[in-house]
C-alpha positions, 0 to 999 in steps of 0.5 A: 500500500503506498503513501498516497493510496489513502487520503489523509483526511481518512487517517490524521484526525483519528490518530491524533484523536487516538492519541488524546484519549489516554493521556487524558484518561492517565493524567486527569481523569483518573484523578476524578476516578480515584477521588470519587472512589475515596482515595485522600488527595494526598495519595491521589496527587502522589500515585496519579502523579507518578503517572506523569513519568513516561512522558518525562523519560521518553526521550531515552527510549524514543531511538529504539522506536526508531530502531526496532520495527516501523512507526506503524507497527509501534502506532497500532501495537501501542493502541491494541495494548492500551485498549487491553490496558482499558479493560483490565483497569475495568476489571481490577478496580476494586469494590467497595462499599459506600461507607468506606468510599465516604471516609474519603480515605481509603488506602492505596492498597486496594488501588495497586493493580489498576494502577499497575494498569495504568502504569502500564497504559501511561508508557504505552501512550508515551510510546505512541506519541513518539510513534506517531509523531514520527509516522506523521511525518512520514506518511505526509509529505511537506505541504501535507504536514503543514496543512494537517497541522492545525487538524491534528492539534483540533482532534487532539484537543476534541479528544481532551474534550471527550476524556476530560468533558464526556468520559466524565460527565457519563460516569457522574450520570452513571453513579447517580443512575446505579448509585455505585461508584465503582460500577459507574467507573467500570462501565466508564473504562469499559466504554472507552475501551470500546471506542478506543478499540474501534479506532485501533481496528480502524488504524490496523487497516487503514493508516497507510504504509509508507515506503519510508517507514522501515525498521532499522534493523531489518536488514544486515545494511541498516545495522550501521544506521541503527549504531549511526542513531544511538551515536547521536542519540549520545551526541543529543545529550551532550549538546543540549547540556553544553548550551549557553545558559543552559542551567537558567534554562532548565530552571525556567522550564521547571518554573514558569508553570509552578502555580498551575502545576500545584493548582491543576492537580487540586482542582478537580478535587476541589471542585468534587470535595463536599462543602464542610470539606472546604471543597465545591461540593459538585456532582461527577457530571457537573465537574465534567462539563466545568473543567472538561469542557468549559475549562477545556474550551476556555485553554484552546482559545487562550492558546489560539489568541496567544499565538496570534499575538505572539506571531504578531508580535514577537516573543519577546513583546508578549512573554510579560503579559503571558507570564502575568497571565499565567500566575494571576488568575490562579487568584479565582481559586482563592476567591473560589475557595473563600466564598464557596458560591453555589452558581454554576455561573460564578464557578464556570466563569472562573475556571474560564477565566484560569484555564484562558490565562493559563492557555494564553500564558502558556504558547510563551512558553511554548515558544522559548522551547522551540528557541532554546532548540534550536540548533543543529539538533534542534529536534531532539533538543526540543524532545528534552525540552519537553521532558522538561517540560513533564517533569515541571508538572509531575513534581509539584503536583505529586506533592500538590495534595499532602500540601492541601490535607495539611493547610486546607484549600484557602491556604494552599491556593495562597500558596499558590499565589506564592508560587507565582513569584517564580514563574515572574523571577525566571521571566525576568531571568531569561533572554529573548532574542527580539526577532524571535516567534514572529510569524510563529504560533504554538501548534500545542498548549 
């Protein structure tokens, strides 16, 4: 089958559709999952947390992905195994009584083997991101990969949508429907599994097999590539840890989304928690519809009007506004958290008005990756950015829901505030070039 026999447009938006739905089911709605099913915040942010790993490491074993078998094979393997990874994460989520889930501290003992699951779920995702970057790329040729750039980033965020928005709201519908949590979870996970499955089967069939996409190693002439790719795979590492300031850079990547990275692990418990908990006290679905899809929409069109400006512009003109914009709306959660309102309005607006700052804020960011990568490995460099970039989110928000049990939610989005002065100091720290990100946008928020 060669590149051109399929169209594009039959294959691009369901792959990157594919490729939300368990980052989002491993990174957010688990969260949502193991809150509902008593779990403390603590051990919550902790364990879904450690989650965050694979996308951290992946650049260490991205080569071998480029080494052993094709893109494709890695693609629709990584699918077949997270569809199975779904439905044993139906199956070993445990049961549990009503009263036990209400003490809202349950131990991580029972939990050990979906999590395992979703362990494992999280580094095939990973796995397939780089898989499917990389067919991409090679499926497409140039002018293709240009204009399907902005329809991957659309179905990508639709299945954000999907995962954080309707995955949700079906299983709040659910527990309300049965009046069991647990049951409501696994007929979640279970429907996903169908659905992701589909896809899978519909990408066994229908992604194209590009004559690019070989293996490295599958012939006795391409061993010397395989040896050439790990060489500078080696060389990567030394350049990017040789580059001028590189140290300011790293701190700036670990720093500038601090107050998000403590506030984005806490939010959905805080809306979730009932009211003498300090929390919001809002039903399953309609924590759905307010972070997964309000929220959602909210971050795609901060990111969209970000790099807007920032492509007219220039970084450099843009990066204090978007830092500001960033860290100080994190200040409704302050509020939210002092008045406790009841409005679905109030609520909808400021988690609106959070998420647009941060999705605003954000393509700065973004954009002083693509700087700091540049080079003569530019690609790989930016691959380490991003792992970077994981890493700034997976640390503080492992230790987001101890610091919560222990100042309660006014104090800890107080500290969040706090945070704030870091995202400022590292902004205040860095160097732009004046000319750069002019006529660029951020593909990714």
């Amino acid at each position: 089958m060669t590149r051109n026999s399929i169209s594009p447009w039959a294959w691009v938006p369901t792959l990157y559709f594919a490729e939300g739905i368990p980052y989002v089911l491993v990174n957010t709605v688990s969260v949502i999952m193991f809150k509902k099913m008593g779990m403390s915040n603590g051990d919550v942010a902790m364990f879904t947390g450690l989650l965050y790993l694979p996308w951290v490491i992946k650049p260490v074993w991205s080569p071998f992905v480029d080494i052993i078998r094709t893109k494709r094979w890695w693609t629709v393997s990584m699918q077949l195994i997270m569809t199975a990874a779904m439905i044993l994460g139906a199956v070993t989520l445990p049961s549990l009584v009503p009263e036990t889930i209400s003490s809202g501290n349950v131990p991580v003992s029972p939990f050990i083997a979906t999590l395992v699951i979703f362990w494992v779920t999280a580094f095939a995702s990973a796995t397939h991101d780089i898989a499917a970057d990389g067919y991409y790329m090679l499926a497409l040729n140039r002018k293709q990969q240009s204009f399907f750039v902005g329809i991957r980033s659309t179905f990508y965020r639709l299945a954000t949508i999907f995962g954080q928005g309707v995955l949700v709201f079906i299983a709040g519908l659910l527990e309300t429907s049965y009046g069991n949590i647990p049951m409501a979870w696994r007929l979640t996970l279970v429907l996903c599994a169908v659905i992701f499955g589909a896809m899978a089967l519909y990408h066994t069939f229908m992604l194209p097999r590009p004559a690019s996409d070989r293996s490295h190693t599958e012939a006795g002439r391409h061993q010397s590539r395989a040896r050439e790719i790990l060489s500078e795979f080696g060389r990567t590492f030394v350049t990017f840890f040789s580059k001028r300031q590189i140290w300011l850079g790293i701190a700036f990547m670990l720093l500038y989304r601090l107050p998000e990275a403590f506030l984005v692990k806490m939010l959905n418990p805080f809306l979730l928690d009932p009211v003498e908990s300090g929390g919001l006290g809002l039903p399953t679905e309609q924590v759905g519809l307010v972070y997964g899809t309000v929220g959602v929409a909210a971050l795609t069109l901060g990111g969209i009007i970000g790099g807007m400006a920032a492509s007219r512009w220039g970084l450099k003109k843009v990066l204090w506004p978007m830092a500001l914009s960033l860290a100080l709306p994190c200040s409704v959660f302050v509020y939210l958290s002092m008045a406790q309102p009841e409005s679905l309005l109030v609520i909808n607006a400021c988690v609106a008005l959070d998420q647009f700052g941060y999705g605003f804020g954000f393509t700065a960011y973004m954009l002083y990756l693509i700087m700091f990568s540049e080079g003569e490995f530019k690609t790989s460099h930016y691959s380490l950015c991003t792992a970077f970039m994981a890493m700034s989110m997976m640390i503080p928000g492992m230790f987001a829901g101890y610091l919560q049990e222990w100042l309660g939610y006014v104090d800890f989005f107080w500290m969040v505030m706090v945070c704030c002065i870091a995202t400022l100091a590292v902004t205040a720290c860095i160097r732009v070039d004046p000319a750069f990100g002019s006529q660029q946008g951020s593909e990714d928020v």
